[in-house]
C-alpha positions as CSV (number, residue, x, y, z in Angstrom):
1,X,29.8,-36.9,45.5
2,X,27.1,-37.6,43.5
3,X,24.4,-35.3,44.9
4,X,27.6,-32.7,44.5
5,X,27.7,-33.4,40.9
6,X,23.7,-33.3,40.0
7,X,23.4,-29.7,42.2
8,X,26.2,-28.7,40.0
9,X,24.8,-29.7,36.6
10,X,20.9,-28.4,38.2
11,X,22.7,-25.2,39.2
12,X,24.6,-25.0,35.4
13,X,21.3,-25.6,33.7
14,X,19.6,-22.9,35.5
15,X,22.2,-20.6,35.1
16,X,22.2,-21.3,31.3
17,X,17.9,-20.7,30.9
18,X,18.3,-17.2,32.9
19,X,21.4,-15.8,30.6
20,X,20.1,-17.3,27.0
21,X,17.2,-15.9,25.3
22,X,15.6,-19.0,23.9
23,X,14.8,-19.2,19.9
24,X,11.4,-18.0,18.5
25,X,9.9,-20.6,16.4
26,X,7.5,-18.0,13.8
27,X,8.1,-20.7,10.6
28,X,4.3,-19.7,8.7
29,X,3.5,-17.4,11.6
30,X,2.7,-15.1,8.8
31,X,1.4,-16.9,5.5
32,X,-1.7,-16.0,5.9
33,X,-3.6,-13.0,7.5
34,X,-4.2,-9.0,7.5
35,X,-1.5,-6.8,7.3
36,X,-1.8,-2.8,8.1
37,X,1.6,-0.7,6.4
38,X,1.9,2.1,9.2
39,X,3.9,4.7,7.6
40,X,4.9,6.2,10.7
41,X,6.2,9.7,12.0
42,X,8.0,11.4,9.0
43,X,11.5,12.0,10.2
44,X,11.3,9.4,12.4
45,X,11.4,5.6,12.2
46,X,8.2,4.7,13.7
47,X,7.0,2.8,10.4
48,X,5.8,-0.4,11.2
49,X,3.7,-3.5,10.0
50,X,0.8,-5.0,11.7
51,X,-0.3,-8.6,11.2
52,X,-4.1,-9.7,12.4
53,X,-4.7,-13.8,12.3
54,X,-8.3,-14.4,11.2
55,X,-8.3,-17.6,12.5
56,X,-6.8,-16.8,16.3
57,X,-8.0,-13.0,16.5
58,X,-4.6,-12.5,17.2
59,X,-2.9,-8.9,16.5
60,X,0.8,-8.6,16.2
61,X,2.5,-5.2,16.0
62,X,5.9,-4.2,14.7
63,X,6.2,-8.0,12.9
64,X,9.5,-6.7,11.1
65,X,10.7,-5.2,14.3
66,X,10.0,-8.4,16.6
67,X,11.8,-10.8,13.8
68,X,14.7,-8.3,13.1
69,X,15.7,-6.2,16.6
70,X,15.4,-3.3,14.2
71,X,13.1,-0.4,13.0
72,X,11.9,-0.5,9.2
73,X,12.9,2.7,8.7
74,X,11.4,6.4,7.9
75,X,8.1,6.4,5.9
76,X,6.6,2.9,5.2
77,X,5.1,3.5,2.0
78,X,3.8,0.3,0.6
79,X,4.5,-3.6,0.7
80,X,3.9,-6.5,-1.3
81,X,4.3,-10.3,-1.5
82,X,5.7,-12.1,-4.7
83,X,6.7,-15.7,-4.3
84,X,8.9,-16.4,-1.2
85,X,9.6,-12.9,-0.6
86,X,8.0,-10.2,1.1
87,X,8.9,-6.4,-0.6
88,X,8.6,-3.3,2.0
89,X,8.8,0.3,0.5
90,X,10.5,2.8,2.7
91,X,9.9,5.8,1.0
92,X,11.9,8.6,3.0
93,X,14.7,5.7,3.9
94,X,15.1,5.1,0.1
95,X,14.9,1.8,-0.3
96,X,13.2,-1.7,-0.1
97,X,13.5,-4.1,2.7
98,X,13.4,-7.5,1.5
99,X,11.9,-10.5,4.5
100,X,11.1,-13.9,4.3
101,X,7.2,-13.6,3.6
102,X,6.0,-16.3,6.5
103,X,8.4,-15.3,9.0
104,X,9.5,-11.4,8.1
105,X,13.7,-11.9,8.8
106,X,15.6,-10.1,6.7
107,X,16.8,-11.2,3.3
108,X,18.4,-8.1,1.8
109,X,17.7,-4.8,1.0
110,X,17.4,-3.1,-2.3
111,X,18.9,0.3,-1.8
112,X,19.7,3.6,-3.8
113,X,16.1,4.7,-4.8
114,X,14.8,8.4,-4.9
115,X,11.4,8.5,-2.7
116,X,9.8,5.4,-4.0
117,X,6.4,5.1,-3.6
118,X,5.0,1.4,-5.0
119,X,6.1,-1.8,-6.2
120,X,4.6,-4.3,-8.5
121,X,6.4,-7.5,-9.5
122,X,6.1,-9.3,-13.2
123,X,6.5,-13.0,-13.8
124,X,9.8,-12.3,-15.2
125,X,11.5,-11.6,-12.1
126,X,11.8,-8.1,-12.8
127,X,9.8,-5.9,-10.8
128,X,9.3,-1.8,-10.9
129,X,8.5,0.7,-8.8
130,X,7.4,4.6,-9.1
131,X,10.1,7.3,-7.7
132,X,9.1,10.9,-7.2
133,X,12.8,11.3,-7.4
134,X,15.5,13.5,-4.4
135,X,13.2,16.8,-5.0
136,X,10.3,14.8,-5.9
137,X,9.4,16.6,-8.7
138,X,11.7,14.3,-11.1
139,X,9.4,11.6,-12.1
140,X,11.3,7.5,-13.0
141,X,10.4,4.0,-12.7
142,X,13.0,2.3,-11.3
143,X,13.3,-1.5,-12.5
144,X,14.7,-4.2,-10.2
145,X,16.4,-7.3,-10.8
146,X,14.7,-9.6,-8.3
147,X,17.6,-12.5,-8.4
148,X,20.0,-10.1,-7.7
149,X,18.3,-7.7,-5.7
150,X,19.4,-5.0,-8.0
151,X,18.4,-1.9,-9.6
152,X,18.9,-2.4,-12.9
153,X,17.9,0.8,-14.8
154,X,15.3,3.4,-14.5
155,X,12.7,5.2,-17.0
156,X,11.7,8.5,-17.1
157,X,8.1,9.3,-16.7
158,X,5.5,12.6,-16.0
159,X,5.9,14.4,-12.1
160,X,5.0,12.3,-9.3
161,X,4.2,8.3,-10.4
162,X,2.7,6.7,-7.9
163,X,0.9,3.2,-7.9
164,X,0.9,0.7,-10.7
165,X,-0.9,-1.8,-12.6
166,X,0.3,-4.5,-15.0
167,X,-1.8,-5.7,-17.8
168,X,-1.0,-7.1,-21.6
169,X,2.3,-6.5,-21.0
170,X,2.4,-2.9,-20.2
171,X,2.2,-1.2,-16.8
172,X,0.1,1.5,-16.3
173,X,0.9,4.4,-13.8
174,X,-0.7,6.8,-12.2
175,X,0.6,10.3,-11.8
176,X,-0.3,12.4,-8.6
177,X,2.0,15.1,-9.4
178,X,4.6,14.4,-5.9
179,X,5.5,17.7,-4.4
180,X,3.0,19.6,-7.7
181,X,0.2,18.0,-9.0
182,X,-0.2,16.2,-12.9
183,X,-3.1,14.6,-14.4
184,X,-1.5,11.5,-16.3
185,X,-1.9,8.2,-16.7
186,X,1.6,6.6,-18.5
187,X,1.7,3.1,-20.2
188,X,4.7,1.4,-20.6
189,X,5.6,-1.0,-23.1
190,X,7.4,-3.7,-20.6
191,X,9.1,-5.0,-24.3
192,X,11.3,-1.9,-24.6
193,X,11.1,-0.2,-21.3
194,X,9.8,2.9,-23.2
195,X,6.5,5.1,-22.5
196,X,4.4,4.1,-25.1
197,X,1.8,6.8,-24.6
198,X,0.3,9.4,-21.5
199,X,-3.8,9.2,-21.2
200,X,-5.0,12.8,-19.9
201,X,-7.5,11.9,-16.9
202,X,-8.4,14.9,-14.1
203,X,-6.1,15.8,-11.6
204,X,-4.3,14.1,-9.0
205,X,-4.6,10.5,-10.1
206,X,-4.1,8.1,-7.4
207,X,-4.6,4.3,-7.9
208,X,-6.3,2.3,-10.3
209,X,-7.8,-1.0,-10.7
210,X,-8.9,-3.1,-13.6
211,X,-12.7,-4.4,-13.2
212,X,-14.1,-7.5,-14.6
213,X,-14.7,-6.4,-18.3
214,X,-10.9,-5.9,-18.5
215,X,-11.5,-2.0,-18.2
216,X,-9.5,0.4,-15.6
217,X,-10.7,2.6,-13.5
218,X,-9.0,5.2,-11.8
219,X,-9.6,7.4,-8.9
220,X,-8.8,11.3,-9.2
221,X,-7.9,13.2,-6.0
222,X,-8.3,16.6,-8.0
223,X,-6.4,19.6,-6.6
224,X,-8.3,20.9,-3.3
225,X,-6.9,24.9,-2.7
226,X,-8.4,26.1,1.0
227,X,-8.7,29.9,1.9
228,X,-7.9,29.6,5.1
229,X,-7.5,25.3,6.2
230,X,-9.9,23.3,6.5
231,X,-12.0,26.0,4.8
232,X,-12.1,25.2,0.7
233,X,-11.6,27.6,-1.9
234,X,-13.5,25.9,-4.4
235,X,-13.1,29.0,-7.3
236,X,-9.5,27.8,-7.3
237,X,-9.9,23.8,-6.6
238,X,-10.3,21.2,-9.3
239,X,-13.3,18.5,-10.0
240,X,-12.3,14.7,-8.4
241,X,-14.0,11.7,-10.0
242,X,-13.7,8.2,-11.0
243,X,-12.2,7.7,-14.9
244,X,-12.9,4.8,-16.5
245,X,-10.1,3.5,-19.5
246,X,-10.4,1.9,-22.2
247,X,-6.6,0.0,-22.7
248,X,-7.3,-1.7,-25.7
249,X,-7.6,1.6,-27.1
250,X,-5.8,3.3,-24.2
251,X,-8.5,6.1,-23.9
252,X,-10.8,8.1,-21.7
253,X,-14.4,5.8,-22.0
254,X,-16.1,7.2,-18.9
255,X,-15.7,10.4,-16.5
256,X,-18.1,10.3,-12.9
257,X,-17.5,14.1,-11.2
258,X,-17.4,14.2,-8.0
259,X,-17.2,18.4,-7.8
260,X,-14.2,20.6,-6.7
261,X,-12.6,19.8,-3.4
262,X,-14.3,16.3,-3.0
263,X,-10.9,14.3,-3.0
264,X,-11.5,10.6,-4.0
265,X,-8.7,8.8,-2.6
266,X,-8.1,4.9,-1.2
267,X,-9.7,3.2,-4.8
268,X,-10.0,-0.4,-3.4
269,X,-11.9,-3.5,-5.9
270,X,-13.9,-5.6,-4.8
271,X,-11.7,-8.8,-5.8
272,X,-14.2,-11.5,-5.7
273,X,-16.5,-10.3,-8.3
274,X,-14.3,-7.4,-9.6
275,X,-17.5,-5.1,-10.4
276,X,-18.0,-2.8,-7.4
277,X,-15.4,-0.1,-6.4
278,X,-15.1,1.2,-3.2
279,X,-13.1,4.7,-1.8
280,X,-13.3,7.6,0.5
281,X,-14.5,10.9,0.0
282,X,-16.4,13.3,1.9
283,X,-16.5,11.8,5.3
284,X,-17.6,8.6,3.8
285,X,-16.3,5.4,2.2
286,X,-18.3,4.7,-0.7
287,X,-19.2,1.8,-2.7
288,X,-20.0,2.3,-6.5
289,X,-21.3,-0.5,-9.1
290,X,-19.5,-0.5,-12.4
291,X,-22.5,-2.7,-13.9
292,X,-25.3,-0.3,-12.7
293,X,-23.5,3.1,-12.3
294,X,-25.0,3.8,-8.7
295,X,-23.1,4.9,-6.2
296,X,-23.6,4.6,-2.5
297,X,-22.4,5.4,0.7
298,X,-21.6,2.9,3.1
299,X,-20.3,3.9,6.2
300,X,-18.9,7.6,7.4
301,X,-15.6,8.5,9.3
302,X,-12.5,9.9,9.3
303,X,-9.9,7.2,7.3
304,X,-6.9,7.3,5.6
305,X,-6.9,3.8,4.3
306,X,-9.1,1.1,2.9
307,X,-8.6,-2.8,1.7
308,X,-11.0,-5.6,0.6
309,X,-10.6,-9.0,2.2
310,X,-11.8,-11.3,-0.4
311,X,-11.1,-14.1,2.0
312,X,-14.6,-12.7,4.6
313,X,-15.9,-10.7,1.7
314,X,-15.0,-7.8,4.4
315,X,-14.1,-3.5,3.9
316,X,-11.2,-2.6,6.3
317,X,-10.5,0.5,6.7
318,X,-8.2,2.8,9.2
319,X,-8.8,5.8,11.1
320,X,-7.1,8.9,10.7
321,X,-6.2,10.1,14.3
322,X,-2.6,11.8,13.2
323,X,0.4,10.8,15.5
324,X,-1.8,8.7,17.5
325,X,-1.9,4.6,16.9
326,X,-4.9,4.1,14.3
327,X,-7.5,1.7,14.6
328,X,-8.4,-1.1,11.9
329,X,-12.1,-1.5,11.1
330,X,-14.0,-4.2,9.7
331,X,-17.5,-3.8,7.9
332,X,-19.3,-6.2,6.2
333,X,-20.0,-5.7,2.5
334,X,-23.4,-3.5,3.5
335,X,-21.3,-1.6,5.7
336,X,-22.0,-2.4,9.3
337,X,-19.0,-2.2,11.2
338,X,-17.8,-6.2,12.4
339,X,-14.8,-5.6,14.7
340,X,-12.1,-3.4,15.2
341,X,-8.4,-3.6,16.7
342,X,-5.2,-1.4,17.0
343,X,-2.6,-0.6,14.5
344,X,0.3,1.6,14.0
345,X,0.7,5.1,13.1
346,X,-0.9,6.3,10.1
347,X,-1.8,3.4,8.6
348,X,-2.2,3.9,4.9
349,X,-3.6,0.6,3.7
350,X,-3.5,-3.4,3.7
351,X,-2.3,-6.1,1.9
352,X,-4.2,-9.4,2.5
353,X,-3.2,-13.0,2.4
């Protein structure tokens, strides 16, 4: 009777292991590391987030996916971390996904947005981000109530806002125009939720970063017209360049030219000393000293992002291979390519921790 009774409970237990799925432990599985945004297939919702471990080597794909049993969505835009919380833009799903920043389960989502584009959080717990708006052409910062995971109210600004900087109180967008083009920069007074002023810079403004010295710089994709693609019609294209601004005075200081149909795109600072810039353009990513005013090119390829690791003092940057799964490379700050693994489709950039 006995040896009846432990078969049974041996035969139970096994029975129970094949028909439960046992619990994934992933508590600080992601406090630290790389991660890649892949935007994905538009129309589709292949967008995804890869996580690298420095210390392990190890690459994980679809980190949302694997916590959740669901997709992100359509478009991964952007994502950011701000205290517990990890903040993922879905730009053609209209909304935010909001995860548990070590172990990326759900927490909420922050829904009702108009093709939002970037998110940066204030101390405040209110945070913003730039909407190109349902035709993209109708230009609003939406603000976000972070307790409540709420929108609270939006602000009208120029065609096309796109990523944001905070400093002194005011936030300072950058204007690539969405479906057109626009050559702003718009700061605005975080007091009243009001544009205090619009800087004129060249066209096609794209990021911007604020150096050492306190001074912004901002990257300039100029307008790029083509005869017949890839072939550029440069009579009817626009110069691209780095603009450097002045925001105690909020005005133009500096303009570096880069020439018509040149796009500089993927403005990245170098975050441990804050006084060399690094981008894309031409083939090539770049590196240019805001102390000297020399550029130089680093390393050539096709990309279509680019991050600093201030933790190895390392350029990563991501190929541009279309619907295919892109590659995440890692150079050294002389630019001699370290290592390299797989990512996700079109992967636009990285957020470190």
């Amino acid at each position: 009777m006995k040896q009846f009774f432990y078969a049974l409970v041996c035969c139970s237990l096994f029975l129970s292991a094949c028909t439960e799925k046992p619990p994934i432990n992933t508590t600080g599985v992601y406090s630290e590391g790389v991660f890649t945004i892949n935007e994905g297939v538009f129309g589709q919702t292949s967008g995804s987030i890869t996580h690298y471990n420095r210390t392990e080597g190890r690459v994980s794909q679809k980190i949302f996916k694997e916590a959740n049993s669901r997709d992100l969505g359509d478009v991964v835009q952007s994502m950011s971390f701000y205290e517990d919380k990890v903040y993922i833009v879905v730009n053609n799903s209209n909304k935010i996904e909001v995860a548990d920043a070590t172990t990326f389960e759900e927490k909420g989502q922050i829904t009702g947005l108009r093709l939002p584009r970037y998110f940066l959080a204030s101390a405040s717990d209110r945070a913003y981000v730039s909407e190109w708006g349902v035709d993209g052409l109708t230009g609003t910062i939406a603000v976000l109530d972070l307790n409540t995971q709420t929108l609270l109210n939006r602000i009208s600004v120029g065609v096309g806002p796109e990523k944001l900087l905070l400093k002194n109180g005011k936030l300072y967008v950058t204007h690539t125009g969405g479906y057109t083009s626009n050559n702003i920069i718009s700061v605005l007074d975080l007091t009243t939720n009001q544009v205090e002023t619009t800087i004129p810079v060249l066209d096609k403004p794209n990021a911007c970063v604020e150096a050492m010295d306190g001074s912004i710089w901002v990257a300039c994709a100029g307008e790029v017209a083509y005869l017949t693609y890839p072939t550029i019609d440069t009579a009817n294209s626009t110069a691209s360049g780095l603009v450097q601004i002045n925001p105690g005075t909020n005005t133009v200081v500096e303009t570096i030219l880069f020439g018509k149909g040149n796009p500089v795109e993927s403005l990245v600072l170098n975050a441990n000393n804050k006084k060399v810039l690094y981008y894309r353009r031409a083939g090539k990513v770049w590196q240019y000293s805001i102390s000297s005013g020399v550029e130089e090119a680093l390393f050539s390829g096709l990309f279509y992002g680019l991050g600093f690791d201030a933790v190895t003092n390392s350029i990563y940057a991501t190929t541009s291979v279309g619907v295919n799964a892109a590659d995440a490379q890692r150079y050294d700050i002389n630019g001699n390519l370290v290592d390299f693994y797989g990512v996700g489709v079109f992967a636009n950039g990285f957020v470190f921790r």
